[in-house]
N, C-alpha and C positions, 0 to 999 in steps of 0.2 A: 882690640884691647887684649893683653895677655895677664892673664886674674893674677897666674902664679910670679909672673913676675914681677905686676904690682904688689903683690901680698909681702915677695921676700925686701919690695923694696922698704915698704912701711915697716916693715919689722926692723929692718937695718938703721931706717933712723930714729923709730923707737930705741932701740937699745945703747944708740947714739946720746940720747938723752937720758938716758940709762932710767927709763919710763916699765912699767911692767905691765903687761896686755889692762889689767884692770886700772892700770892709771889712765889711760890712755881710754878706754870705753867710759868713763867719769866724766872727762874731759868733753866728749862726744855725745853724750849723753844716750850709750848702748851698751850692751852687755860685753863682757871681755869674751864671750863665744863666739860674738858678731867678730871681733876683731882676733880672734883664734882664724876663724873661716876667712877672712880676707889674707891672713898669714901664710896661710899653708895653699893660697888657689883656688876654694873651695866655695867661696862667692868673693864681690865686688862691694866695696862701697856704696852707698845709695849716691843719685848724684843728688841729692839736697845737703847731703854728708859734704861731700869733696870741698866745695868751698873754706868750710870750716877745718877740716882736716886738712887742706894746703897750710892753711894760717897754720894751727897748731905746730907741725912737722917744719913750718919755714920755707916750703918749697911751691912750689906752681901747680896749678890744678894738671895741669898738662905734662907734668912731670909725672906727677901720680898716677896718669892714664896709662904712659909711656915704662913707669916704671924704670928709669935712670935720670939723673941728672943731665941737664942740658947748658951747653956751653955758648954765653949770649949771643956770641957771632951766630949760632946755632937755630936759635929761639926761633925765629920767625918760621924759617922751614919745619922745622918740626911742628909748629903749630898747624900749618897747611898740610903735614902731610896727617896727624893725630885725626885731623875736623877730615879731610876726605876718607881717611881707614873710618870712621865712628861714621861717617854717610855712608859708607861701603856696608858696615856688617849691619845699619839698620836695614839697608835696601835686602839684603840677604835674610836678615831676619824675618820683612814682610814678604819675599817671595814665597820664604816656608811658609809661612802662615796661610799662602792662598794658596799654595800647593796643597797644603793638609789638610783645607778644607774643601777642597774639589775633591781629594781622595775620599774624604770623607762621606763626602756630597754622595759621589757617585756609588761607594759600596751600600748606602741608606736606599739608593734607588734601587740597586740591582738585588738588595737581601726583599725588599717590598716587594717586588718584581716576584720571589720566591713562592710569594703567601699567597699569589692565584693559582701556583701548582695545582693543575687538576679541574680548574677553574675555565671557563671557555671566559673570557674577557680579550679586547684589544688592549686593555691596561695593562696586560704582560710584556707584551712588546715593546708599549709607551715607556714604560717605565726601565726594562731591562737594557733597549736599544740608548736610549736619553744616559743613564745609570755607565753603559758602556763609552760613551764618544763622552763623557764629564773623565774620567777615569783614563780615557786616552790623552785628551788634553793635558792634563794634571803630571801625566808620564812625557810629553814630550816639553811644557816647561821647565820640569825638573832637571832635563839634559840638555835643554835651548843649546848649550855652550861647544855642543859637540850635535852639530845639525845633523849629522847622516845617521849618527847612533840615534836622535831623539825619534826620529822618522822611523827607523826600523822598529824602536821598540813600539811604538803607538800604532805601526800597521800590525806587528805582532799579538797586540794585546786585541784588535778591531778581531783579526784572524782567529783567534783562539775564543773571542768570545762568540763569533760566526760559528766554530765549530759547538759551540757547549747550546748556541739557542737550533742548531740542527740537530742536535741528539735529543734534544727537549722536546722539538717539536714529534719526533721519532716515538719521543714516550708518551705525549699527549694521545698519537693517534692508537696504539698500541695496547695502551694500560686503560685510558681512560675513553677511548673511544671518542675523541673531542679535535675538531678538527684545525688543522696546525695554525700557526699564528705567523711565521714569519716566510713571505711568498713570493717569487719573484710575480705571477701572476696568477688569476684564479679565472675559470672558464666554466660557465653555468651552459650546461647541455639541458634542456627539460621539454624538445621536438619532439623525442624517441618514446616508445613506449617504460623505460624505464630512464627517470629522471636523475643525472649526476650533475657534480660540481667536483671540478680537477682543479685541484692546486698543485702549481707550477714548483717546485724547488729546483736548488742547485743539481743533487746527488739522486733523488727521486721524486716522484709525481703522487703523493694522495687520491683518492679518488673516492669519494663520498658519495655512494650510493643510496638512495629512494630519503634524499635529505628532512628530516622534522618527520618522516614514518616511522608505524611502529617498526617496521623490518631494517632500518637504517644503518649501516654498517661500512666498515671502511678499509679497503685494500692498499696496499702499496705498488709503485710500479716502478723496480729499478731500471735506471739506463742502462 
């Protein structure tokens, strides 16, 4: 549906019937602002309207969708093609909507995710990794239509947030002394006379010395 051009059509044969915006919203029973904003593009008819507003103007609900006059050899086709465009931009309509609220979904997870900063909990990871792969999804429905773009940008955003929970986990051990959260493996040594726990990463190795002591402390090991 094209508003503006339903708007200038209504206006046209308003003024046809040489009607003036507030005749016409009396008629309707709404304000001539309502019927201002339908004029100039600016909203739509309600569809409980259209009915009544075909009758008044004389013309077809489907004309008024279409905004032009339809020539009846014509009619049928336009009506099939009106009802698949109005299936089209509802389906578009609801793909936003679940797009918006996956994005939404997942920045609620990843900003929660924020507020164990500091925090030794598994709920950071739960939340920020869950929070990240909602948020990837969300980005490659949005570009379904162009599959090789939608794939890179969602390996992209996976990538970038891999990098931001590596530098986090960087500050954990560093700032707060609290040992990292996201590992590819973790290996408890406690044979030797002093007891560690090495956590595996991509880029470097933690290494969690005389672990729950008072002396307990924590080195990095880069490759």
């Amino acid at each position: 549906m094209n508003s503006i051009k339903t708007g200038l059509f209504i206006a046209d044969l308003r003024k046809k019937k040489a009607w003036t915006q507030s005749q016409l919203a009396q008629q309707l029973g709404v304000t001539d602002k309502a019927v201002s904003r339908w004029e100039t593009g600016r909203g739509f008819p309600d569809i409980s309207l259209l009915k009544h507003l075909s009758v008044i103007l004389e013309v077809s609900v489907n004309e008024i969708i279409i905004g032009e006059r339809i020539e009846p050899a014509q009619y049928q086709k336009s009506a099939d093609e009106t009802i698949l465009k109005t299936l089209t931009d509802s389906k578009k309509k609801i793909n936003r909507m679940i797009n918006g609220a996956l994005f939404t979904c997942g920045a609620i997870l990843l900003v929660f995710s924020l507020l164990f900063l500091g925090v030794d909990t598994s709920w950071v990871s739960v939340y920020s990794i869950l929070g990240t792969i909602v948020i990837a999804i969300a980005i490659f429905l949005w570009f379904r239509k162009k599959i090789i773009r939608a794939l890179i940008l969602a390996f992209v955003t996976l990538l970038v947030a891999f990098g931001i929970f590596e530098a986090r986990d960087y500050i954990y051990v560093t700032q707060y002394s609290l040992p990292p959260l996201y590992n590819i493996s973790i290996f408890t040594n406690f044979e030797n006379a002093e007891k560690k726990i090495t956590y595996h990463k991509i880029f470097f190795n933690v290494v969690r010395h005389n672990p729950d002591e008072e002396d307990e402390f924590y080195t990095i090991e880069k490759y």
